[in-house]
N, C-alpha and C positions, 0 to 999 in steps of 0.2 A: 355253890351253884344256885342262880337265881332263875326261877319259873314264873312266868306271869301269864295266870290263866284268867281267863271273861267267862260267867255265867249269867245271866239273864234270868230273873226272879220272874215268876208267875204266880202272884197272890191268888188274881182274881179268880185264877181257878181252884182255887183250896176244894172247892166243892165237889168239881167232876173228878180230883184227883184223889177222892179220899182221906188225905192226909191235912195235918196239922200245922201250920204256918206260921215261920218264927221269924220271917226275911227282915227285921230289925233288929235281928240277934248277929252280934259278931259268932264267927267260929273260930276256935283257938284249936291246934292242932298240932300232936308231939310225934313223929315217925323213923324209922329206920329205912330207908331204900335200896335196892340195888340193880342196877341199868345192867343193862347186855346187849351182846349182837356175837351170835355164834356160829360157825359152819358146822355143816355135817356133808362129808363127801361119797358120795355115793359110785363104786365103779359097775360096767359092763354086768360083770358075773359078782356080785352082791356084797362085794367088801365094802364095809362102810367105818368111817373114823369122826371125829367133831373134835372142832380146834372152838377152844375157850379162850376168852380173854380175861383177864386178871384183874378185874372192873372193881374196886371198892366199895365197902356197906357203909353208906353214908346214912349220919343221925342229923338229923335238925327239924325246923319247928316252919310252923305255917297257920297264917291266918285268911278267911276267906268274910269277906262284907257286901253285899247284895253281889252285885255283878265280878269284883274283883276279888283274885285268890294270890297270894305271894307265898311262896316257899324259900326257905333260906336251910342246907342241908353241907354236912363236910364229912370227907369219910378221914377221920382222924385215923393215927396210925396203930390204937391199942383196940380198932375196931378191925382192923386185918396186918394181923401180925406174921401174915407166913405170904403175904401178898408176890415179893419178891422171887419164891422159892418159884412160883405161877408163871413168871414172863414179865412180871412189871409192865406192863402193858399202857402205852401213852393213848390216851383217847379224849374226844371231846361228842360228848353225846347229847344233843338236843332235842327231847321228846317234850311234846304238846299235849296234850289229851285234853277235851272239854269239852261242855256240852253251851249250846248258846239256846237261849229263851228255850228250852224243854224240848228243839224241832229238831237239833241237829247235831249229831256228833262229830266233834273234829279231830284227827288225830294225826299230827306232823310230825317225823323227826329228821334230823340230820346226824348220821352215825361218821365220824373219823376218828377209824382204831388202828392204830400201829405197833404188832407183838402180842402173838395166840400162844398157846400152848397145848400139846395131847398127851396121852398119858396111852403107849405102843405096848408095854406090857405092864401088870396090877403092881408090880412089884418095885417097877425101873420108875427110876425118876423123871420130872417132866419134859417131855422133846417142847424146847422152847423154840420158837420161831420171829425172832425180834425182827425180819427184815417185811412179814408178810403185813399187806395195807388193805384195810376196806374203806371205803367211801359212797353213802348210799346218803339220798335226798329223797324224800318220798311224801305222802299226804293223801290222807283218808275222807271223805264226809257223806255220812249216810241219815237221811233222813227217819226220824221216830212216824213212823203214820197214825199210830196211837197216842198224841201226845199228849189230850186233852184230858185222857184219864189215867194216865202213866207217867212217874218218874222215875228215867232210866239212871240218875243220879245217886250213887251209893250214899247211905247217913251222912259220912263224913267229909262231904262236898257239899251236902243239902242241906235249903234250911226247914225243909219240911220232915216233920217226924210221921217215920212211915207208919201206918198201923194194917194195910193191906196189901195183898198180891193182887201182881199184872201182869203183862207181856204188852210187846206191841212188833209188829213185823217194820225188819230196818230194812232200805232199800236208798244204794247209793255207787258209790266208784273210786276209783282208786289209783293213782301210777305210782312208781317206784324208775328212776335209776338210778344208777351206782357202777363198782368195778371192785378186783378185787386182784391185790397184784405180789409178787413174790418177787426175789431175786433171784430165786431158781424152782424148781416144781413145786409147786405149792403142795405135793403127797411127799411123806418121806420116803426116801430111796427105799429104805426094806419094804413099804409097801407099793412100792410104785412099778412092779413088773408088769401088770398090765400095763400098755401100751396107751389107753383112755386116759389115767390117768397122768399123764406126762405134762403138765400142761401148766403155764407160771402167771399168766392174766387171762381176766375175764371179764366182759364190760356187759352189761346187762339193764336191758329195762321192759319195762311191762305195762299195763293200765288194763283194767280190766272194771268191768259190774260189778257189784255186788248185791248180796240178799242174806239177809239175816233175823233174827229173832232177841229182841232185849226181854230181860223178865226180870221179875220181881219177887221172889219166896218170901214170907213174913209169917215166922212160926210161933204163937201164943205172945205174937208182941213184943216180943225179944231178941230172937234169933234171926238174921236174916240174911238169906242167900241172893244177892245180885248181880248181874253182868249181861251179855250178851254174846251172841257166837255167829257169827259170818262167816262164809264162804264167797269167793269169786274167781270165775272163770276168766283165768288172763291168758290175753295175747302178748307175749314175748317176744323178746329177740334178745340173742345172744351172739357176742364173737370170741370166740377161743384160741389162744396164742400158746403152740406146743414149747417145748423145749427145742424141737428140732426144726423150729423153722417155719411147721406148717401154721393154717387157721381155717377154725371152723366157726362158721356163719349159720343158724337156724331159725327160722320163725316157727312159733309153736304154741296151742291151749294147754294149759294147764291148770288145774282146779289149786287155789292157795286157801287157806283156813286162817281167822284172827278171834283172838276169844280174847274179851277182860270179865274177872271174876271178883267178886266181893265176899267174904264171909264172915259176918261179924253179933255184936252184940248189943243193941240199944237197951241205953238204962238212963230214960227220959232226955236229960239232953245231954250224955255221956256217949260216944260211940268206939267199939273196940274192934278193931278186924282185919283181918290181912285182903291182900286186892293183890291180881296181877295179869298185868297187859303181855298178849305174844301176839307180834304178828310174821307171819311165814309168807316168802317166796320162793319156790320152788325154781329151778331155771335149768336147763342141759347143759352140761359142756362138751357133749361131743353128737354125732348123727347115730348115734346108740341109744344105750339108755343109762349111759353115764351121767347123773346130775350133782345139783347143790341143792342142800337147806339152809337158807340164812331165816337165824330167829332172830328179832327185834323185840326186846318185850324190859319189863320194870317189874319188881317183887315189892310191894312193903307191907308193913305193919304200922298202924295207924292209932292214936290216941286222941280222941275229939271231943272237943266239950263246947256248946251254944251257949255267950256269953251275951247277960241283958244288959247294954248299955246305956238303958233307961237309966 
Protein backbone atom coordinates (compact mmCIF):
# COMPACT_ATOMS: atom_id res chain seq x y z
CA UNK A 1 0.00 0.00 0.00
CA UNK A 2 1.29 3.37 -1.10
CA UNK A 3 0.40 6.81 0.84
CA UNK A 4 1.58 9.90 -0.35
CA UNK A 5 1.10 12.50 2.21
CA UNK A 6 2.24 16.74 1.82
CA UNK A 7 3.33 18.72 4.93
CA UNK A 8 4.43 22.16 4.63
CA UNK A 9 7.61 23.16 6.89
CA UNK A 10 7.41 26.20 9.04
CA UNK A 11 10.90 27.20 10.03
CA UNK A 12 10.39 30.64 10.29
CA UNK A 13 8.33 30.22 13.26
CA UNK A 14 10.69 27.87 15.27
CA UNK A 15 10.40 30.82 17.70
CA UNK A 16 6.65 31.44 18.45
CA UNK A 17 6.52 27.64 18.32
CA UNK A 18 8.76 26.77 21.03
CA UNK A 19 10.24 23.92 19.45
CA UNK A 20 13.59 22.89 17.80
CA UNK A 21 13.96 22.64 14.00
CA UNK A 22 15.36 20.03 12.02
CA UNK A 23 13.31 20.53 8.34
CA UNK A 24 16.67 19.47 6.66
CA UNK A 25 16.71 16.30 8.34
CA UNK A 26 15.28 13.33 6.37
CA UNK A 27 12.82 11.19 8.78
CA UNK A 28 13.17 7.54 8.48
CA UNK A 29 10.33 5.52 9.85
CA UNK A 30 9.69 1.62 10.77
CA UNK A 31 5.83 0.85 11.66
CA UNK A 32 3.13 -1.89 12.02
CA UNK A 33 -0.56 -0.66 11.01
CA UNK A 34 -4.02 -1.57 11.02
CA UNK A 35 -7.01 -0.06 8.92
CA UNK A 36 -10.60 -0.56 9.80
CA UNK A 37 -14.22 0.22 9.13
CA UNK A 38 -16.70 -1.46 11.40
CA UNK A 39 -20.56 -1.64 12.16
CA UNK A 40 -22.30 -1.65 15.36
CA UNK A 41 -26.04 -2.10 14.98
CA UNK A 42 -28.20 -0.70 17.22
CA UNK A 43 -32.11 -1.97 17.58
CA UNK A 44 -35.43 -0.16 18.93
CA UNK A 45 -35.29 -1.82 22.48
CA UNK A 46 -31.26 -1.82 22.91
CA UNK A 47 -29.88 -4.87 21.31
CA UNK A 48 -26.73 -4.07 19.99
CA UNK A 49 -24.13 -6.40 17.75
CA UNK A 50 -20.77 -5.06 15.59
CA UNK A 51 -19.61 -6.78 12.37
CA UNK A 52 -15.73 -6.59 12.01
CA UNK A 53 -13.77 -7.00 9.21
CA UNK A 54 -10.82 -9.19 8.88
CA UNK A 55 -8.45 -6.21 7.87
CA UNK A 56 -4.65 -7.17 8.13
CA UNK A 57 -1.52 -5.90 10.35
CA UNK A 58 0.59 -4.61 7.88
CA UNK A 59 4.54 -3.89 8.56
CA UNK A 60 6.45 -1.49 6.45
CA UNK A 61 8.70 1.48 6.34
CA UNK A 62 8.35 5.19 5.54
CA UNK A 63 10.14 8.22 4.83
CA UNK A 64 9.01 11.80 5.25
CA UNK A 65 11.51 15.05 3.66
CA UNK A 66 10.36 18.79 4.12
CA UNK A 67 6.86 18.68 2.58
CA UNK A 68 6.75 15.00 1.31
CA UNK A 69 5.90 11.74 3.30
CA UNK A 70 5.88 8.10 1.40
CA UNK A 71 4.87 4.96 3.05
CA UNK A 72 5.32 1.60 1.69
CA UNK A 73 3.55 -1.15 4.22
CA UNK A 74 2.32 -5.28 3.52
CA UNK A 75 0.38 -7.26 5.84
CA UNK A 76 2.40 -10.45 5.07
CA UNK A 77 0.72 -13.71 6.03
CA UNK A 78 2.95 -14.67 9.34
CA UNK A 79 1.65 -11.20 10.65
CA UNK A 80 -2.12 -12.57 10.63
CA UNK A 81 -2.23 -16.20 10.62
CA UNK A 82 -5.78 -16.92 11.75
CA UNK A 83 -7.04 -14.02 9.30
CA UNK A 84 -9.08 -16.52 7.28
CA UNK A 85 -10.92 -18.13 10.42
CA UNK A 86 -12.35 -13.80 10.59
CA UNK A 87 -14.25 -13.62 7.11
CA UNK A 88 -11.17 -12.94 4.78
CA UNK A 89 -12.51 -9.92 4.17
CA UNK A 90 -11.74 -8.14 0.47
CA UNK A 91 -11.14 -4.56 0.87
CA UNK A 92 -9.48 -1.52 -0.55
CA UNK A 93 -9.09 1.19 2.05
CA UNK A 94 -7.86 4.66 1.28
CA UNK A 95 -7.05 6.93 4.21
CA UNK A 96 -5.28 10.39 3.88
CA UNK A 97 -4.42 12.09 7.21
CA UNK A 98 -2.19 15.37 7.01
CA UNK A 99 -1.56 18.44 7.98
CA UNK A 100 -0.46 21.16 5.34
CA UNK A 101 1.71 24.37 6.41
CA UNK A 102 0.80 23.86 10.36
CA UNK A 103 -3.07 25.65 9.31
CA UNK A 104 -4.90 22.61 8.43
CA UNK A 105 -5.79 19.24 8.93
CA UNK A 106 -6.90 17.03 6.21
CA UNK A 107 -8.40 13.84 6.46
CA UNK A 108 -9.84 11.70 3.31
CA UNK A 109 -10.77 8.17 2.98
CA UNK A 110 -12.34 5.98 0.58
CA UNK A 111 -13.44 2.58 2.50
CA UNK A 112 -14.63 -0.60 -0.08
CA UNK A 113 -15.09 -3.65 2.19
CA UNK A 114 -16.52 -6.76 1.15
CA UNK A 115 -17.12 -9.73 4.13
CA UNK A 116 -17.66 -8.79 8.17
CA UNK A 117 -17.84 -11.09 10.50
CA UNK A 118 -19.56 -11.31 14.47
CA UNK A 119 -19.05 -13.36 16.99
CA UNK A 120 -23.53 -14.31 18.30
CA UNK A 121 -22.19 -16.29 21.17
CA UNK A 122 -18.30 -16.23 23.26
CA UNK A 123 -17.91 -19.53 22.58
CA UNK A 124 -19.38 -20.30 18.79
CA UNK A 125 -17.42 -19.64 16.02
CA UNK A 126 -17.36 -16.56 13.72
CA UNK A 127 -20.92 -15.72 11.87
CA UNK A 128 -19.20 -14.78 8.80
CA UNK A 129 -20.83 -12.59 6.33
CA UNK A 130 -18.96 -12.71 2.87
CA UNK A 131 -21.92 -11.23 0.91
CA UNK A 132 -22.38 -7.80 3.15
CA UNK A 133 -20.75 -4.40 1.18
CA UNK A 134 -19.68 -1.03 2.56
CA UNK A 135 -18.73 1.89 0.39
CA UNK A 136 -18.25 5.16 1.99
CA UNK A 137 -16.07 8.42 0.36
CA UNK A 138 -15.85 11.11 2.81
CA UNK A 139 -13.26 14.13 3.82
CA UNK A 140 -12.53 16.16 6.76
CA UNK A 141 -10.56 19.82 7.03
CA UNK A 142 -10.54 21.75 10.12
CA UNK A 143 -8.55 24.67 10.62
CA UNK A 144 -5.49 25.02 13.76
CA UNK A 145 -6.58 28.80 14.95
CA UNK A 146 -3.57 28.47 17.19
CA UNK A 147 -1.07 27.74 14.67
CA UNK A 148 1.57 30.08 15.20
CA UNK A 149 2.46 28.84 18.45
CA UNK A 150 1.27 25.19 18.17
CA UNK A 151 2.24 21.89 16.33
CA UNK A 152 -0.64 19.73 16.03
CA UNK A 153 1.95 17.24 14.22
CA UNK A 154 2.90 14.09 16.28
CA UNK A 155 7.35 13.68 16.59
CA UNK A 156 7.05 11.16 14.17
CA UNK A 157 5.60 13.33 11.25
CA UNK A 158 7.61 16.49 12.49
CA UNK A 159 10.57 17.87 11.95
CA UNK A 160 10.56 19.82 14.89
CA UNK A 161 11.56 18.27 18.36
CA UNK A 162 8.95 19.20 20.72
CA UNK A 163 10.17 20.38 24.19
CA UNK A 164 6.57 22.11 25.10
CA UNK A 165 2.77 21.89 25.63
CA UNK A 166 -0.02 23.47 23.65
CA UNK A 167 -3.61 23.28 22.56
CA UNK A 168 -5.15 25.34 19.90
CA UNK A 169 -9.12 25.17 19.16
CA UNK A 170 -9.92 23.33 15.61
CA UNK A 171 -12.77 24.67 13.74
CA UNK A 172 -13.96 23.22 10.39
CA UNK A 173 -16.43 20.51 8.39
CA UNK A 174 -17.02 17.47 7.21
CA UNK A 175 -19.39 15.16 4.66
CA UNK A 176 -19.43 11.57 4.28
CA UNK A 177 -21.51 9.36 1.83
CA UNK A 178 -21.47 5.89 1.39
CA UNK A 179 -24.15 2.69 1.56
CA UNK A 180 -24.06 -0.50 3.09
CA UNK A 181 -25.71 -3.59 1.42
CA UNK A 182 -26.33 -7.26 2.14
CA UNK A 183 -27.96 -10.10 0.20
CA UNK A 184 -30.38 -10.48 2.75
CA UNK A 185 -30.78 -8.81 6.40
CA UNK A 186 -27.84 -7.41 7.22
CA UNK A 187 -28.89 -8.75 11.30
CA UNK A 188 -28.71 -12.38 11.80
CA UNK A 189 -31.88 -14.18 11.77
CA UNK A 190 -31.48 -15.23 15.60
CA UNK A 191 -31.18 -11.72 16.31
CA UNK A 192 -33.45 -10.28 13.97
CA UNK A 193 -37.01 -10.64 15.77
CA UNK A 194 -37.40 -7.30 16.07
CA UNK A 195 -38.99 -6.11 13.16
CA UNK A 196 -36.45 -2.64 12.97
CA UNK A 197 -33.96 -4.68 12.26
CA UNK A 198 -35.01 -6.37 9.08
CA UNK A 199 -33.55 -4.33 6.78
CA UNK A 200 -30.56 -5.41 3.78
CA UNK A 201 -29.45 -1.65 2.29
CA UNK A 202 -28.73 1.42 3.44
CA UNK A 203 -27.40 4.48 1.62
CA UNK A 204 -26.46 7.38 3.89
CA UNK A 205 -24.73 10.80 3.80
CA UNK A 206 -24.17 13.56 6.05
CA UNK A 207 -21.95 17.04 6.26
CA UNK A 208 -22.01 18.68 9.17
CA UNK A 209 -19.43 21.71 11.32
CA UNK A 210 -17.19 20.88 13.30
CA UNK A 211 -15.25 22.11 16.54
CA UNK A 212 -12.63 20.67 18.22
CA UNK A 213 -9.50 21.10 20.40
CA UNK A 214 -5.73 19.83 19.29
CA UNK A 215 -3.12 19.67 22.31
CA UNK A 216 0.04 18.89 22.97
CA UNK A 217 1.35 17.11 26.58
CA UNK A 218 5.15 17.03 26.80
CA UNK A 219 6.17 15.54 30.14
CA UNK A 220 10.06 16.08 31.50
CA UNK A 221 10.97 16.12 27.69
CA UNK A 222 10.24 12.76 26.84
CA UNK A 223 7.11 11.48 27.11
CA UNK A 224 4.47 12.86 24.95
CA UNK A 225 0.86 12.91 24.68
CA UNK A 226 -0.68 14.31 21.37
CA UNK A 227 -3.72 14.44 19.21
CA UNK A 228 -6.98 16.18 19.03
CA UNK A 229 -10.75 15.40 19.60
CA UNK A 230 -13.81 16.93 17.51
CA UNK A 231 -17.26 16.69 17.60
CA UNK A 232 -19.81 17.73 14.81
CA UNK A 233 -23.31 18.17 14.47
CA UNK A 234 -24.57 16.47 11.22
CA UNK A 235 -27.26 16.75 9.11
CA UNK A 236 -28.18 13.32 7.70
CA UNK A 237 -30.19 11.64 5.56
CA UNK A 238 -30.80 8.30 5.19
CA UNK A 239 -32.93 5.67 3.02
CA UNK A 240 -33.66 2.17 4.32
CA UNK A 241 -34.59 -0.98 2.13
CA UNK A 242 -36.61 -3.77 4.51
CA UNK A 243 -36.44 -7.23 3.59
CA UNK A 244 -40.21 -6.92 3.02
CA UNK A 245 -40.44 -4.45 0.56
CA UNK A 246 -40.83 -1.35 2.44
CA UNK A 247 -38.42 1.97 2.82
CA UNK A 248 -37.49 4.24 5.11
CA UNK A 249 -36.40 7.86 4.28
CA UNK A 250 -35.13 10.34 7.36
CA UNK A 251 -33.63 13.57 7.72
CA UNK A 252 -32.07 14.04 11.00
CA UNK A 253 -28.99 16.03 13.70
CA UNK A 254 -26.92 13.95 15.09
CA UNK A 255 -23.91 14.74 17.19
CA UNK A 256 -20.68 12.31 15.61
CA UNK A 257 -17.20 12.44 17.56
CA UNK A 258 -13.47 11.90 15.65
CA UNK A 259 -10.42 11.63 17.86
CA UNK A 260 -6.52 10.87 16.63
CA UNK A 261 -4.15 10.08 19.50
CA UNK A 262 -0.40 10.05 19.94
CA UNK A 263 1.57 8.56 22.75
CA UNK A 264 4.98 8.18 22.70
CA UNK A 265 8.69 8.58 23.53
CA UNK A 266 11.24 11.16 22.26
CA UNK A 267 14.94 10.44 22.66
CA UNK A 268 16.48 13.44 20.80
CA UNK A 269 15.87 12.43 17.21
CA UNK A 270 14.43 8.87 18.04
CA UNK A 271 10.69 8.73 18.32
CA UNK A 272 8.66 5.69 19.64
CA UNK A 273 4.69 5.64 19.98
CA UNK A 274 1.47 4.21 19.08
CA UNK A 275 -1.30 6.87 17.30
CA UNK A 276 -4.79 6.03 16.33
CA UNK A 277 -7.40 7.79 14.14
CA UNK A 278 -11.35 6.97 14.74
CA UNK A 279 -13.77 8.68 13.01
CA UNK A 280 -17.67 7.87 13.68
CA UNK A 281 -20.94 8.45 11.91
CA UNK A 282 -23.75 7.79 13.48
CA UNK A 283 -27.03 7.58 11.04
CA UNK A 284 -30.78 5.80 11.85
CA UNK A 285 -32.08 3.19 9.92
CA UNK A 286 -35.45 3.29 10.81
CA UNK A 287 -38.20 6.33 12.20
CA UNK A 288 -37.38 4.76 15.83
CA UNK A 289 -34.50 4.74 17.35
CA UNK A 290 -32.97 1.98 15.44
CA UNK A 291 -29.39 3.07 14.35
CA UNK A 292 -25.66 2.36 12.93
CA UNK A 293 -22.14 3.16 14.19
CA UNK A 294 -19.74 2.91 11.40
CA UNK A 295 -15.92 3.43 12.70
CA UNK A 296 -13.47 4.51 10.33
CA UNK A 297 -10.03 4.77 12.14
CA UNK A 298 -5.97 3.23 11.67
CA UNK A 299 -3.95 1.79 14.83
CA UNK A 300 -0.09 1.92 14.50
CA UNK A 301 3.06 1.66 16.29
CA UNK A 302 5.73 3.72 15.07
CA UNK A 303 9.74 3.79 15.07
CA UNK A 304 11.30 7.18 13.79
CA UNK A 305 14.55 8.50 13.68
CA UNK A 306 15.69 12.25 12.05
CA UNK A 307 18.39 11.53 9.50
CA UNK A 308 21.19 14.59 8.73
CA UNK A 309 21.81 14.43 5.32
CA UNK A 310 24.32 16.91 5.53
Amino acid sequence: MFNLLSVSSIAQEKDSLKQLSHEKRLIGRFYFSKKYTTLQFKSDDHQTFKYRPSTTLNMGVGATYKWATLNLAYGFDFLNPNRKTKGNTQYLDLQFHTTFSNKFIIDGFGEFYRGFATKLEKNEPYYLRPDIRVNVVGAEIMKVMNNNHFDIRPPTMSHYINQYSGYSILLGSEIIVGSIMGDSSLVPVRLGTDPSFSYDKVFFTKIAPSIGVGFKLVILKHFILDGGVSTALALGYTKTDFTNGNTFTEFYFKPDFNIRLFAGIMLGNWNIGCSLFNQRTRFLSNNKNSSINMDIGNMRFVISYRINHN
